[in-house]
C-alpha positions in Angstrom: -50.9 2.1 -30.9 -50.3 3.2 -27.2 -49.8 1.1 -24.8 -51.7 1.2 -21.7 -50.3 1.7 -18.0 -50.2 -1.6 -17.3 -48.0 -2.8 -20.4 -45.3 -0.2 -19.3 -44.8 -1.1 -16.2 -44.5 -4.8 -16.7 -42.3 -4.8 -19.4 -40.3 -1.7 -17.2 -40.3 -4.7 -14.8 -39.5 -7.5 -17.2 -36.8 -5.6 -19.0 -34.9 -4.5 -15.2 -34.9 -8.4 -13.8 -33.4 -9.4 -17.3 -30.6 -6.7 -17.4 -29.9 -7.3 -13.4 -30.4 -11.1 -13.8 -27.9 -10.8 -17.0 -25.3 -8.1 -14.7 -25.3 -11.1 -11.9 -24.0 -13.6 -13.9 -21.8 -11.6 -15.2 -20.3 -10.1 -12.2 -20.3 -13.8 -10.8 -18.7 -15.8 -13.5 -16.0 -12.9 -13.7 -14.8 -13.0 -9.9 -12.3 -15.3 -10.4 -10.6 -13.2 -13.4 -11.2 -10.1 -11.4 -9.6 -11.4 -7.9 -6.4 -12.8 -10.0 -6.4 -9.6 -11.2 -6.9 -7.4 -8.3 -3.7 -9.9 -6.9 -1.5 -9.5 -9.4 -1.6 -6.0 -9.1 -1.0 -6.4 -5.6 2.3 -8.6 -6.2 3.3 -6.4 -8.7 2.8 -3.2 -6.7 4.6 -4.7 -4.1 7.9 -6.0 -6.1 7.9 -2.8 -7.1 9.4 -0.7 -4.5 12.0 -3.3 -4.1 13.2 -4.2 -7.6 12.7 -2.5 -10.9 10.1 -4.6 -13.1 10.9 -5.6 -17.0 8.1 -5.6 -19.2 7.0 -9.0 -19.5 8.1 -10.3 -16.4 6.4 -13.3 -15.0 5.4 -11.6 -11.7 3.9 -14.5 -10.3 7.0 -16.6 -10.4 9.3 -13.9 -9.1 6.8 -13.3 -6.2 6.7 -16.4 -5.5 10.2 -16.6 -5.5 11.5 -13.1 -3.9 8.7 -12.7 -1.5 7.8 -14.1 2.0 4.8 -12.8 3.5 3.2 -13.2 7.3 0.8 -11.2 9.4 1.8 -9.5 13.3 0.2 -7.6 15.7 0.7 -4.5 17.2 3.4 -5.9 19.9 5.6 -7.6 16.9 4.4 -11.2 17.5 3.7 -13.4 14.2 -0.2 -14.0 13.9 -0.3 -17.6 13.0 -2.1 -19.2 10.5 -3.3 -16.0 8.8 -2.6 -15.2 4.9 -1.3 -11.7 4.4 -3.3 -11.8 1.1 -6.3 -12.1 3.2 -6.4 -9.4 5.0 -8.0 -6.1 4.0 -6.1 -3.0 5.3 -8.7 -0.7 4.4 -10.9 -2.5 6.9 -7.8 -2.7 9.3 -7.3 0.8 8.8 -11.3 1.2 10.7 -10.0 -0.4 13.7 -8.0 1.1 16.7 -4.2 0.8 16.3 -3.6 -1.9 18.9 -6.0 -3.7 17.3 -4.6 -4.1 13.7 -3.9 -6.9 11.9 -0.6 -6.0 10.1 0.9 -7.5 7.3 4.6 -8.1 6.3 6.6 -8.8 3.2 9.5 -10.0 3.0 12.2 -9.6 -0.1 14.4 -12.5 -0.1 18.1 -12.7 -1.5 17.8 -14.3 -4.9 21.1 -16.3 -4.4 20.5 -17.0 -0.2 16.7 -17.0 0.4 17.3 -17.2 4.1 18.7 -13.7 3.6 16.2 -11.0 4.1 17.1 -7.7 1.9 14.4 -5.6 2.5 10.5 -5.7 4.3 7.5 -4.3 2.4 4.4 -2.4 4.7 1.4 -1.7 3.7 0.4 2.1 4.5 -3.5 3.5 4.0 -4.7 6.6 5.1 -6.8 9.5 3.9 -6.0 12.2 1.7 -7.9 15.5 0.7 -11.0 14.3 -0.7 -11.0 10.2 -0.4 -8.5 7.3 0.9 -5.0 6.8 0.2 -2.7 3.7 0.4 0.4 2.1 -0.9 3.5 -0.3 0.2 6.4 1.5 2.0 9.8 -0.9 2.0 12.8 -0.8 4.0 15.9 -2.1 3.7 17.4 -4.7 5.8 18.6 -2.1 8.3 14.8 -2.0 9.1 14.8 2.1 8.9 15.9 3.6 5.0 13.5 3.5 2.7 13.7 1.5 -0.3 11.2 2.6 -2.0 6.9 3.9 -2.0 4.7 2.8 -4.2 1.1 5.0 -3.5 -2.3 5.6 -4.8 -5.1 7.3 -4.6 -9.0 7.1 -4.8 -9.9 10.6 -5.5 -7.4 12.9 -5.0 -6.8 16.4 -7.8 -5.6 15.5 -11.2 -2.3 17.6 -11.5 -1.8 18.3 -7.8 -2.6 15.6 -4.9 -2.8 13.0 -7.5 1.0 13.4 -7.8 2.1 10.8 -5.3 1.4 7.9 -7.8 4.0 9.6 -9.6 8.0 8.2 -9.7 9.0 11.9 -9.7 7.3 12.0 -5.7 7.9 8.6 -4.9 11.3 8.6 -5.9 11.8 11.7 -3.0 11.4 9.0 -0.1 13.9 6.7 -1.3 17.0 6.9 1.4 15.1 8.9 3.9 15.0 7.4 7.7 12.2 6.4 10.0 13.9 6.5 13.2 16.1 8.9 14.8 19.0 6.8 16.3 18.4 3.6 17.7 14.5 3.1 18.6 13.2 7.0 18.3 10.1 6.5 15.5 10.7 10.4 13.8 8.9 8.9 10.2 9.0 10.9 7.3 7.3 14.2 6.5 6.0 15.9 3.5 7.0 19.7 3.4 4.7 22.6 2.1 5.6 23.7 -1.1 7.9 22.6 -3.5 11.3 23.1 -4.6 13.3 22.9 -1.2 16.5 20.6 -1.2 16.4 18.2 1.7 19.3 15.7 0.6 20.8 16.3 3.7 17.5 15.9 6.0 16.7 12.1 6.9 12.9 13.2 7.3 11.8 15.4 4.9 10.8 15.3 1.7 10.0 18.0 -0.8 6.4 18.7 -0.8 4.1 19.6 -3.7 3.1 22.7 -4.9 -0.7 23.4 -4.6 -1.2 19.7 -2.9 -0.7 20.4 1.3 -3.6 18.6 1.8 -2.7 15.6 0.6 1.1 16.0 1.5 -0.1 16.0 4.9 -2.5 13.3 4.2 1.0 10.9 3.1 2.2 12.4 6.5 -0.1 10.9 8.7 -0.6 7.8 7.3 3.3 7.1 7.3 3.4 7.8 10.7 0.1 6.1 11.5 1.7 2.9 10.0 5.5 3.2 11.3 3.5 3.4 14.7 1.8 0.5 14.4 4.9 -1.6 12.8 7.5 0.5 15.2 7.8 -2.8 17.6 8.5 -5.5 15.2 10.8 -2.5 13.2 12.6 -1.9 16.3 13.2 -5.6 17.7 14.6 -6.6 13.9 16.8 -3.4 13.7 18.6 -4.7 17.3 19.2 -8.3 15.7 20.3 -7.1 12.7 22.4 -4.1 14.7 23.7 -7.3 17.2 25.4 -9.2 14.1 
């Protein structure tokens, strides 16, 4: 039998509250599971350009263990009473640089946790088509790179999707941010690919097909070792004073 108008749309009606009403809860009484999540990842992304990770390792634990974290602003000064974990650098990323919230990680020495072996930045920018970020970390010299860990919203499978890969990342590691003493150079992706530049500080082989996005990693590295250059540089004259 057909159904009139009427009966179609109320039950069109009926049938969307139910399925939204049902999506709500959902979404609601998974936030907890999907915010542990989204900060595990976090932890683990971070530990990663600083240590090699074993399958199965309780990241957690080691975090908790390995990692101090604590927020500056743009003149170097600890922000008090701020979380690192709270603070969104994609929204940070909106404001002017001065006026950045900045995040810091610490690595601690496993044997002396007083001992700082390395700092871990957060880095967010924009590649060809959509946003990029990652964690850039430095060894305690506060100027060779540790290690990069990046990703990517959007950018080509195959090309600019490359820098999530350990063959790119792996490029940066040893390369310098500043050129002598307090003179912030950063680090640049070069066009094209398959260039040696062992014996450059700042640049890194580029990928082929990907300039966009090479230049994309380029200016958010130096967007970031901008707005970190202050704290970088006071910690590199204590450490350089020992």
């Amino acid at each position: 039998m057909r159904q009139s108008n009427t009966y179609i749309i109320v039950y069109s009606a009926i049938l969307t509250v139910v399925c939204a009403g049902v999506l709500a809860f959902a979404s609601i009484s998974l936030k907890d599971r999907q915010d542990a999540n989204i900060a595990l990842e976090q932890k683990t992304n971070i530990l990663s350009t600083v240590m090699p990770i074993s399958e199965g390792a309780d990241i957690p634990v080691l975090y908790a263990k390995r990692i101090k974290g604590f927020v500056i602003d743009y003149n170097g000064n600890v922000v008090p009473n701020i979380e690192p974990a709270k603070i969104t650098v994609a929204s940070e990323y909106k404001k002017k640089a001065e006026d950045r919230v900045l995040p810091v990680y610490e690595f601690l020495n496993e044997a002396d946790p007083t001992k700082v072996e390395a700092v871990v930045l957060p880095v967010y920018g924009y590649g060809l088509w959509n946003n990029i970020w990652g964690f850039v970390a430095l060894e305690s010299d506060f100027n060779t790179l540790r290690g990069v860990k990046f990703a990517h919203a959007g950018e080509t499978p195959g090309l600019g999707a490359r820098i999530e890969t350990d063959e790119i990342q792996k490029r940066y590691i040893g390369k310098k941010v500043f050129d002598g003493s307090t003179t912030l150079v950063s680090i640049m992706m070069m066009k094209g690919e398959g260039m040696n530049y062992a014996d450059d500080h700042h640049k890194v082989d580029g990928m082929s097909g990907a300039t966009l996005t090479g230049k994309g990693v380029n200016n958010m590295l130096l967007d970031y070792f901008s707005c970190y250059k202050t704290y970088l540089v006071k910690n590199k004259q204590n450490t350089a004073s020992l």
